[in-house]
BALOBA-1460 file (C-alpha; in Angstrom, 3 decimals):
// residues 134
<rec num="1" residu="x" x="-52.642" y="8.497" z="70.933"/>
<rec num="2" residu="x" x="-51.607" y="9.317" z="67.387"/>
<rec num="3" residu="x" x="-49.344" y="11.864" z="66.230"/>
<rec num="4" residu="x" x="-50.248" y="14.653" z="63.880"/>
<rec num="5" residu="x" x="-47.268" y="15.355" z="62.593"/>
<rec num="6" residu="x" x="-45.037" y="12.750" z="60.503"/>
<rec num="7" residu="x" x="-41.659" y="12.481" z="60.994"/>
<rec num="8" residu="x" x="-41.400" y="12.638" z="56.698"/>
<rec num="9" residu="x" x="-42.378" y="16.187" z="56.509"/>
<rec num="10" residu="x" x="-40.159" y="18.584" z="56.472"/>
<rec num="11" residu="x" x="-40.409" y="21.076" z="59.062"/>
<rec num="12" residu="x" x="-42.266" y="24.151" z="57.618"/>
<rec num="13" residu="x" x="-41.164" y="26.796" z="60.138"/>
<rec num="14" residu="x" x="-37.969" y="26.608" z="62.109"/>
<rec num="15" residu="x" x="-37.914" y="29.423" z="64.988"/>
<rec num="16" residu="x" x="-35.274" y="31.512" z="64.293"/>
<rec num="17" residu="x" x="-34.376" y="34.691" z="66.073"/>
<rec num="18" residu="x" x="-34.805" y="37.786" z="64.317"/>
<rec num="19" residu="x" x="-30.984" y="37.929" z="64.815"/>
<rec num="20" residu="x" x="-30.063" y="34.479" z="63.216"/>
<rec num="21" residu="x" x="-32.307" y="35.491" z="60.573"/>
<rec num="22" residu="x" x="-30.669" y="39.070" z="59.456"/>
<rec num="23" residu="x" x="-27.565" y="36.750" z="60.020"/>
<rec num="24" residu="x" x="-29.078" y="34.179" z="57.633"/>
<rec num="25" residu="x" x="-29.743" y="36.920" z="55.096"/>
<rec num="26" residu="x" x="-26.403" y="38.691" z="55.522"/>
<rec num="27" residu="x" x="-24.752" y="35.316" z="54.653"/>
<rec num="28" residu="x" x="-26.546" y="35.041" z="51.332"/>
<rec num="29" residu="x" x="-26.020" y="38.626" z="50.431"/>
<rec num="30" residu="x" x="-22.411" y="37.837" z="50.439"/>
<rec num="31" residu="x" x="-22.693" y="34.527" z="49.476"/>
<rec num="32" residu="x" x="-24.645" y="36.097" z="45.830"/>
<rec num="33" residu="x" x="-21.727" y="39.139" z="45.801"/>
<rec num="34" residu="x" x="-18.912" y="36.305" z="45.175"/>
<rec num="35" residu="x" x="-21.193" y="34.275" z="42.942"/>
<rec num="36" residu="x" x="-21.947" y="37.304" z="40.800"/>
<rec num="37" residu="x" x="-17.624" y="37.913" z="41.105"/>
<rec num="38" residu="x" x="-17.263" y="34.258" z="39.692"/>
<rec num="39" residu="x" x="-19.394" y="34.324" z="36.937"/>
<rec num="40" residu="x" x="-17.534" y="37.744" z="35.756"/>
<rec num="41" residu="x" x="-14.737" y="35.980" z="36.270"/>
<rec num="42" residu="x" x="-15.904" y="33.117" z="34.394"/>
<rec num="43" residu="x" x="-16.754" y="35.083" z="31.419"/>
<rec num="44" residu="x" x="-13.381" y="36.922" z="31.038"/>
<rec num="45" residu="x" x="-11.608" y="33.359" z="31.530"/>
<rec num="46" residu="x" x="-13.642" y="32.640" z="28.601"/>
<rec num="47" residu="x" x="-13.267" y="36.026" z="26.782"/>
<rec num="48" residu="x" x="-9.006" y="35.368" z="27.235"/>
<rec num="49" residu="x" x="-9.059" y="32.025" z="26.354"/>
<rec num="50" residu="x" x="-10.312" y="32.659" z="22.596"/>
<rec num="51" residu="x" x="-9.219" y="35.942" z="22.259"/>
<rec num="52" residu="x" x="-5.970" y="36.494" z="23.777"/>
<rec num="53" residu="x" x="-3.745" y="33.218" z="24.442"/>
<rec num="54" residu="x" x="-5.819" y="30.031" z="22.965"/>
<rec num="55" residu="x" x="-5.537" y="28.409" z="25.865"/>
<rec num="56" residu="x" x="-7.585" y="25.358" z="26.720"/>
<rec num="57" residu="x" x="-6.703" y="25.312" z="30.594"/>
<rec num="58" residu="x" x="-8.255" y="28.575" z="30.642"/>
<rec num="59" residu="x" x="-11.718" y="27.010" z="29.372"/>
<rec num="60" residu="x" x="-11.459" y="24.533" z="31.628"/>
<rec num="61" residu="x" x="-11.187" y="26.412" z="34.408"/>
<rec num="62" residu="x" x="-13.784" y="28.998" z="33.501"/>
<rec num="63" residu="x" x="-15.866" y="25.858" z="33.528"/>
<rec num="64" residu="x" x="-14.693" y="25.534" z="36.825"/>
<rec num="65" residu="x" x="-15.502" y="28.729" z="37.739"/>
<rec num="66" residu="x" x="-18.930" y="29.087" z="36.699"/>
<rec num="67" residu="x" x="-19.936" y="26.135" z="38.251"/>
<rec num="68" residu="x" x="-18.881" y="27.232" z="42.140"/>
<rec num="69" residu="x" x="-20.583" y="31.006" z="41.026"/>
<rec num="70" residu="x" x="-23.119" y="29.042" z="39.721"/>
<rec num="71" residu="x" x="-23.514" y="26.676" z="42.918"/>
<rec num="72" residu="x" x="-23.327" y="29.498" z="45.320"/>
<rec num="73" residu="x" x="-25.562" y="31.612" z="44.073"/>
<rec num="74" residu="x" x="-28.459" y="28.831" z="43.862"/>
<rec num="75" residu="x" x="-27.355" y="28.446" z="47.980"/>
<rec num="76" residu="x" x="-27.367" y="32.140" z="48.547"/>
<rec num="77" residu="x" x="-30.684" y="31.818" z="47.283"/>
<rec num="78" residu="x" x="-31.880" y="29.085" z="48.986"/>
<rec num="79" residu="x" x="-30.438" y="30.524" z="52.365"/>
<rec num="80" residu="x" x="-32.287" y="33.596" z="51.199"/>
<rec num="81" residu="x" x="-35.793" y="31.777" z="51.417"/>
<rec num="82" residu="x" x="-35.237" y="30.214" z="54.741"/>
<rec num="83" residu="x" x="-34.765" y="34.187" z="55.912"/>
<rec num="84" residu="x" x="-37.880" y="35.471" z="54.378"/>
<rec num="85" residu="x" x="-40.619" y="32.363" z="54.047"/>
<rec num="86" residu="x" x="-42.343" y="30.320" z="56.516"/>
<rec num="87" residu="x" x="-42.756" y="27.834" z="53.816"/>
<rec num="88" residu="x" x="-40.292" y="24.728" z="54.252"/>
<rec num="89" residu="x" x="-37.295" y="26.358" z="55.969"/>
<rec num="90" residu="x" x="-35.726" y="22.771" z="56.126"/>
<rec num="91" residu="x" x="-36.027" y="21.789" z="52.618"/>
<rec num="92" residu="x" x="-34.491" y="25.170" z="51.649"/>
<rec num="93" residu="x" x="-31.578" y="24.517" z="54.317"/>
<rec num="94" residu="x" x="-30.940" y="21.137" z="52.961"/>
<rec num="95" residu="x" x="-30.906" y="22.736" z="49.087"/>
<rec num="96" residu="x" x="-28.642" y="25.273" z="50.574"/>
<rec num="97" residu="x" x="-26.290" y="22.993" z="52.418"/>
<rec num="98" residu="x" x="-25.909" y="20.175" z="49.528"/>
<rec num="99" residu="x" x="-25.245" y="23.076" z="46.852"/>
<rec num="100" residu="x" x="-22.349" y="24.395" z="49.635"/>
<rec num="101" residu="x" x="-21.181" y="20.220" z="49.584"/>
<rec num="102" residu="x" x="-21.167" y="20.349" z="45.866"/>
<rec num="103" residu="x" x="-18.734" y="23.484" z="45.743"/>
<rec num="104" residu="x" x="-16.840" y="22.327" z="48.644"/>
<rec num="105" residu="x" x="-15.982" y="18.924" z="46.856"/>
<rec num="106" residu="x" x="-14.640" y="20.125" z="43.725"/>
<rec num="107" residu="x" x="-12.647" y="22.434" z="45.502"/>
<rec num="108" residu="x" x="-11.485" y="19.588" z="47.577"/>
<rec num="109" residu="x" x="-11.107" y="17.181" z="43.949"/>
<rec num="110" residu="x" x="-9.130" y="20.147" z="42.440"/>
<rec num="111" residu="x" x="-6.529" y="20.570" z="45.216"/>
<rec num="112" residu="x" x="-6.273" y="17.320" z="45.180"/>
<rec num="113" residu="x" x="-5.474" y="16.946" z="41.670"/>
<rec num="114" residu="x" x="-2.681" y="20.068" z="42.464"/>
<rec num="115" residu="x" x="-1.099" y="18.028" z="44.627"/>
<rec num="116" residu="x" x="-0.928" y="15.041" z="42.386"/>
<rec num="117" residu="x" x="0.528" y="17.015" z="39.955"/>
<rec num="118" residu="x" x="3.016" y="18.488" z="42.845"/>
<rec num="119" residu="x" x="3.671" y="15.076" z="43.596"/>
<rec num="120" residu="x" x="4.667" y="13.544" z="40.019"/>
<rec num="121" residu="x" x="6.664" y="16.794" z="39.208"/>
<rec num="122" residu="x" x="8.814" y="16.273" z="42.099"/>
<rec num="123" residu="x" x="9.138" y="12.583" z="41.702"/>
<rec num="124" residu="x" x="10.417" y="13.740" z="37.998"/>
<rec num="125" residu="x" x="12.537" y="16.709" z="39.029"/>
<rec num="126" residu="x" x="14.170" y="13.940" z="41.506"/>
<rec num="127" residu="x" x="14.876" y="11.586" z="38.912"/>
<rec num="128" residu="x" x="16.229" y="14.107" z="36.459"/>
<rec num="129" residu="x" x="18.875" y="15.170" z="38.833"/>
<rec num="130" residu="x" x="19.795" y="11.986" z="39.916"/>
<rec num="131" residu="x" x="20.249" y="10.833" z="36.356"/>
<rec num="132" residu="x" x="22.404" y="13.643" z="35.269"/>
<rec num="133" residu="x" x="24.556" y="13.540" z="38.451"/>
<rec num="134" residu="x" x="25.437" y="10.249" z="37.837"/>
């Protein structure tokens, strides 16, 4: 006996309940509200950073900025279609969940940086003091 289905296509329909599926959609509604939030954001980073102060760190993290608004509203999206289509419900999971990864790692990159920066200020302050108290 052979089977119909191959284990390389993705599954079309995934049986939600109509409740995890207003859930679904309530999760990208919110998801596309604080996208929309960060690229405003984005663009008044940008606006102050020529404008007002001339600053270069605020570019950067505009940059920064737009990409997680831009990231999470291609998810809410994506989360969006698994709601409403019976069309590949895992592919658009999987898009949903690897945009999600992408935002999640910079955030995780950019704390991480913080903290390295934490880290060598302290070391500094440390050294400071001990060189003037001797």
């Amino acid at each position: 006996m052979t089977n119909t289905t191959s284990v390389e296509e993705p599954l079309r329909r995934i049986p939600f309940t109509p409740r995890a599926e207003a859930s679904i959609l309530e999760l990208s509604k919110w998801l596309r509200i604080s996208a929309v939030i960060g690229m405003i954001s984005a663009v008044l980073r940008v606006v102050v950073s020529f404008m007002v102060r001339n600053d270069a760190g605020q570019l950067i993290g505009a940059v920064v900025t737009f990409l997680i608004a831009l990231w999470s509203y291609q998810a809410a999206g994506a989360f969006a279609a698994v709601a409403t289509t019976d069309t590949a419900d895992q592919r658009f999971l999987m898009q949903g969940f690897s945009l999600l990864r992408r935002v999640f790692l910079l955030q995780a990159a950019l704390v991480i940086i913080v903290l390295a920066f934490l880290v060598v200020g302290l070391i500094g302050a440390v050294i400071v003091f001990a060189s003037r108290s001797t």
